[in-house]
C-alpha positions as a Markdown table, in Angstrom:
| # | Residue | x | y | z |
|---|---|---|---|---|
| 1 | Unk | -185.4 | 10.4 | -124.6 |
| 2 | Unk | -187.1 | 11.3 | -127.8 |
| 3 | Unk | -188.3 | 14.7 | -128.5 |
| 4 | Unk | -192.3 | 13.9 | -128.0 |
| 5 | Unk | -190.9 | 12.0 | -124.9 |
| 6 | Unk | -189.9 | 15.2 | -124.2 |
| 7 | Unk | -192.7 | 17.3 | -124.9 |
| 8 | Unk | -195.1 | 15.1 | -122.9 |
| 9 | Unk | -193.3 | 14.9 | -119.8 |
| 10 | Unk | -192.9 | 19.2 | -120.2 |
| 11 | Unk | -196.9 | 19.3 | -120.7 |
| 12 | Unk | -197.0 | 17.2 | -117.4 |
| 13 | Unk | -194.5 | 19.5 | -115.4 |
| 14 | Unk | -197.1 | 22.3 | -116.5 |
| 15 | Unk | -200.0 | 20.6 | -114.8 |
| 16 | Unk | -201.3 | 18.7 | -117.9 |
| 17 | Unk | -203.7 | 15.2 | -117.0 |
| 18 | Unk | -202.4 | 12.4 | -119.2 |
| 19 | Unk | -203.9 | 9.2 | -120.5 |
| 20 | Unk | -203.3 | 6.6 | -122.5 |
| 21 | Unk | -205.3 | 6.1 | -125.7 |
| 22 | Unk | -205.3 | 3.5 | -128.4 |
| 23 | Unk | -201.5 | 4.0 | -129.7 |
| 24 | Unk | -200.3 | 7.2 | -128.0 |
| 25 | Unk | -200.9 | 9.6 | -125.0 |
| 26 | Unk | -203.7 | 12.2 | -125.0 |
| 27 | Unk | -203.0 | 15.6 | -122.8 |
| 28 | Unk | -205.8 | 17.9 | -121.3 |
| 29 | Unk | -205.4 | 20.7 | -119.1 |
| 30 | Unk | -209.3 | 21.5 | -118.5 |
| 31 | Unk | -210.4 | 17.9 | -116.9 |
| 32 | Unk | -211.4 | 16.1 | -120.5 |
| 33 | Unk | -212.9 | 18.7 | -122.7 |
| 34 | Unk | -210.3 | 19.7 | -125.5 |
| 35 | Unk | -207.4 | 16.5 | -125.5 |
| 36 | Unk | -204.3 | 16.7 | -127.4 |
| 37 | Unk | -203.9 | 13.6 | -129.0 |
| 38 | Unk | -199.9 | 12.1 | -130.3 |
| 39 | Unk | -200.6 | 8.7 | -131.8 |
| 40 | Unk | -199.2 | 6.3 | -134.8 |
| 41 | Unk | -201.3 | 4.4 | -137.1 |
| 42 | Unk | -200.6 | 2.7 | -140.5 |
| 43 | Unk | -202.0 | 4.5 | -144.0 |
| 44 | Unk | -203.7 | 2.2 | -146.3 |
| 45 | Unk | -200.1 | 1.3 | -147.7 |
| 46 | Unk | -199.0 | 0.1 | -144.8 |
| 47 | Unk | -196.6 | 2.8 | -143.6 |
| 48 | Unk | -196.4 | 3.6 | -139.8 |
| 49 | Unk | -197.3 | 7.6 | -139.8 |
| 50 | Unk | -197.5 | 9.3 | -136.3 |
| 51 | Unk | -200.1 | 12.2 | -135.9 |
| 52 | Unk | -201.1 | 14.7 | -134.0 |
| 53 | Unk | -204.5 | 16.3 | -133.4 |
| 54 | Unk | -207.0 | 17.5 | -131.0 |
| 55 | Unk | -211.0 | 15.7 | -129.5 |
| 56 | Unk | -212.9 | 17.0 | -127.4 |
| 57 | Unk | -214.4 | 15.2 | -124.8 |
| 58 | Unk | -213.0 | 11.8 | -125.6 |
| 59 | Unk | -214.5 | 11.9 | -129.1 |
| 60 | Unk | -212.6 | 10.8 | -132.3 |
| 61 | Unk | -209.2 | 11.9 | -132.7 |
| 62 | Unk | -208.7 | 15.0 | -135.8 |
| 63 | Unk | -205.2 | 14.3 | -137.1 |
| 64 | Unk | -203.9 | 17.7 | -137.5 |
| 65 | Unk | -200.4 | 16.8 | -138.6 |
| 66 | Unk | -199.1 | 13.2 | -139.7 |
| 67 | Unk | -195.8 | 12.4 | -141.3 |
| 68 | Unk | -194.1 | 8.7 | -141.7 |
| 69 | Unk | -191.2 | 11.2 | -139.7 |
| 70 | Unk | -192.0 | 11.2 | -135.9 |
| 71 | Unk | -189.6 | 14.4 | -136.3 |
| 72 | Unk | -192.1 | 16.3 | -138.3 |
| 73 | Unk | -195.1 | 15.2 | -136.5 |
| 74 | Unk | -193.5 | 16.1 | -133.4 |
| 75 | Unk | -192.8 | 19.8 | -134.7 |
| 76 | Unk | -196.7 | 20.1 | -135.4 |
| 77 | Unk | -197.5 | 19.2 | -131.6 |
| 78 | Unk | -194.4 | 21.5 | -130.0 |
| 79 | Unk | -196.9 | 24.4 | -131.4 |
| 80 | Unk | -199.9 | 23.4 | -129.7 |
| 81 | Unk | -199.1 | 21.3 | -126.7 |
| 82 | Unk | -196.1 | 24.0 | -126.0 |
| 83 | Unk | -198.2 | 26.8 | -126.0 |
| 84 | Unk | -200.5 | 25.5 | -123.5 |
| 85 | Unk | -197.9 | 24.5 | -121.4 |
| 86 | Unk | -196.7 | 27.5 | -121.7 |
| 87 | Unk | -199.7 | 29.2 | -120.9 |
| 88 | Unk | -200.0 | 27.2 | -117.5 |
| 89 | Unk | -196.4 | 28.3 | -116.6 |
| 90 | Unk | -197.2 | 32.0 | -116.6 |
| 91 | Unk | -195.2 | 32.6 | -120.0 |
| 92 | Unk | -195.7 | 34.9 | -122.5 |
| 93 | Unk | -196.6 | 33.4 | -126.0 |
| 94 | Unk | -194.5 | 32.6 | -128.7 |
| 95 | Unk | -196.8 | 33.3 | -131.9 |
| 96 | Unk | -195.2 | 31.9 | -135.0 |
| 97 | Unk | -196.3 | 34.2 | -137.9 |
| 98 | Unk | -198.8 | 32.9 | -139.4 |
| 99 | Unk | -199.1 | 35.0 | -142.8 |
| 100 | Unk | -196.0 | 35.5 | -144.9 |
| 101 | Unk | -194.0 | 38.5 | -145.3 |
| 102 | Unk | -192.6 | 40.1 | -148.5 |
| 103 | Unk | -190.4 | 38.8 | -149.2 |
| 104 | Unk | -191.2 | 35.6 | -147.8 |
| 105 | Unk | -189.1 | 34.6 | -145.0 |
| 106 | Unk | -188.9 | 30.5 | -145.5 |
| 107 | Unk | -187.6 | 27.9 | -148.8 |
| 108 | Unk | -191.0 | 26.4 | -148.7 |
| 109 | Unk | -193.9 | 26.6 | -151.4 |
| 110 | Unk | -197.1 | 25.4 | -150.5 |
| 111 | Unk | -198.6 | 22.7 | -151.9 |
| 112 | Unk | -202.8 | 21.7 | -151.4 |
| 113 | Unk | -203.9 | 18.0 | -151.4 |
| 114 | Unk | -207.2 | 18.9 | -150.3 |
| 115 | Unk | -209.5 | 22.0 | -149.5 |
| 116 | Unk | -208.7 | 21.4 | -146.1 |
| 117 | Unk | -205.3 | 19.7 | -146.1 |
| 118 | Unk | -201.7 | 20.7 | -147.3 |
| 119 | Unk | -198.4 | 20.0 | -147.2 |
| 120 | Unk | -194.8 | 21.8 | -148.1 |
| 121 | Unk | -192.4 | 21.3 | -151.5 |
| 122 | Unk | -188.6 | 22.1 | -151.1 |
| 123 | Unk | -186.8 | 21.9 | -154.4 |
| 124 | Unk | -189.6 | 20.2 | -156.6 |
| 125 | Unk | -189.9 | 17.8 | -153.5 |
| 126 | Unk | -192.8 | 17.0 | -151.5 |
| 127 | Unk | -192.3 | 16.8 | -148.3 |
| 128 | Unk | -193.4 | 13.6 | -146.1 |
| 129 | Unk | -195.8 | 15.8 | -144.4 |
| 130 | Unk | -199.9 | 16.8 | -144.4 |
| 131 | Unk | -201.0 | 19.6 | -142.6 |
| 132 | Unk | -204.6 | 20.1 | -141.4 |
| 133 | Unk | -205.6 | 24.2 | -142.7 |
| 134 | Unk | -207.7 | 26.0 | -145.0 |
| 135 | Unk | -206.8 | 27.0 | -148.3 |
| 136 | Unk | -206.7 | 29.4 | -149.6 |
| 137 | Unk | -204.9 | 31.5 | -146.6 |
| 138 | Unk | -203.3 | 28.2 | -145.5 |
| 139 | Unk | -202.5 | 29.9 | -141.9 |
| 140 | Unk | -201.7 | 26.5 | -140.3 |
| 141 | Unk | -199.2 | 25.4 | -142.9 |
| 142 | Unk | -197.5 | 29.1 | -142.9 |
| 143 | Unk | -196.7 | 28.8 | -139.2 |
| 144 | Unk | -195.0 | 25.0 | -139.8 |
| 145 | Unk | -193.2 | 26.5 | -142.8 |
| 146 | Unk | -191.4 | 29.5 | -140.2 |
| 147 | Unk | -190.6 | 26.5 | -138.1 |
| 148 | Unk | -189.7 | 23.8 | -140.5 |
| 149 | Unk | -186.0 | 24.2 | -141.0 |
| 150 | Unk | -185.5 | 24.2 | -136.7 |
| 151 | Unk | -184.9 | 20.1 | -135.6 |
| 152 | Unk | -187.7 | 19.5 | -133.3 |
| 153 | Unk | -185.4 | 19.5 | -130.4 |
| 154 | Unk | -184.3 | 23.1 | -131.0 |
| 155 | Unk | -188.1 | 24.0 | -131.4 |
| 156 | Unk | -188.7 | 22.3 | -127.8 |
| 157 | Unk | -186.1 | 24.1 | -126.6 |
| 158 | Unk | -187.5 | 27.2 | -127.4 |
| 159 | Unk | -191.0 | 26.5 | -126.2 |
| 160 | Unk | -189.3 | 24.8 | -122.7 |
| 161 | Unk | -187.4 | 28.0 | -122.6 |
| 162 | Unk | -189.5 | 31.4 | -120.9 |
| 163 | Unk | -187.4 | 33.7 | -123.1 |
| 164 | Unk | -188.7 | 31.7 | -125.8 |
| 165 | Unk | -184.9 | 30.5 | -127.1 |
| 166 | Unk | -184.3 | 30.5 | -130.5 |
| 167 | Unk | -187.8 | 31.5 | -131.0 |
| 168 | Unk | -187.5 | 34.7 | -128.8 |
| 169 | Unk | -188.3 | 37.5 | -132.0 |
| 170 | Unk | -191.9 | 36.1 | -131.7 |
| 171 | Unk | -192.2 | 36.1 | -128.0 |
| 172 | Unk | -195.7 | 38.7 | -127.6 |
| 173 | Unk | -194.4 | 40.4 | -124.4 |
| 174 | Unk | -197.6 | 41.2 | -121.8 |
């Protein structure tokens, strides 16, 4: 079973409403009004990219994180979807920093395509990646740079986990 496989059937076993929508699965929790959206589509090159984003109330899909790599896509929703499924479990938060430290804690140097749209170098290297935030503070993209290097299934893991796994130093204790 794939890792959004995965995710989706953990957002279920936390009470989560599912449908079926265009290409993917959309998730709610509150009867309709804020959806989390996993879907593929093909860019204007023809590549298959699978995204993630958020609608409310059945409106247009935002894609929040798209990637030709369901891997890295899948990272982007294991932050969102697995906190709310988190939340509906009784577990205490994991929040992924979301402002580096000095020095900075990660390989990655950020890179803006838009105002509103970025993505992550390694090496020279662009990653396959866009991420949906606001430059300059970029506070989306920081949090998927502290989580990049984890496989998605160890990031699942973590969020699947109430300890909060391999994520547990950023487990906010109540």
């Amino acid at each position: 079973m794939s890792t959004t496989s995965q995710l989706i059937e953990f957002a279920k076993s936390s009470g989560a409403f599912w449908m079926k929508r265009g290409t993917g699965i959309a998730l709610t929790w509150d009867g309709g009004i804020y959806w989390h959206n996993l879907w593929t589509e093909h860019d204007d090159q023809g590549t298959l990219l699978y995204k993630y984003g958020p609608s409310e109330r059945w409106e247009d899909r935002s894609t929040f994180v798209a990637s030709p790599f369901e891997d890295w896509t899948a990272k982007g929703a294991i932050i969102h979807v697995g906190e709310f499924a988190r939340s509906y479990f009784g577990w205490d938060p994991i929040i992924i920093p979301q402002v580096d430290s000095d020095p900075v804690a990660h390989p990655y140097v950020y890179v803006q395509f838009f105002p509103w749209v970025g993505g992550l170098e390694l090496g020279g290297k662009v990653l396959p990646l866009t991420v949906r935030t606001m430059f300059p503070t970029h506070r989306e993209l920081t949090a998927f740079a502290h989580i990049a290097t984890l496989d998605s299934q160890m990031l699942l893991d973590a969020y699947m986990s109430e300890d909060g796994g391999a994520l547990r130093n950023w487990v906010r204790h109540s």
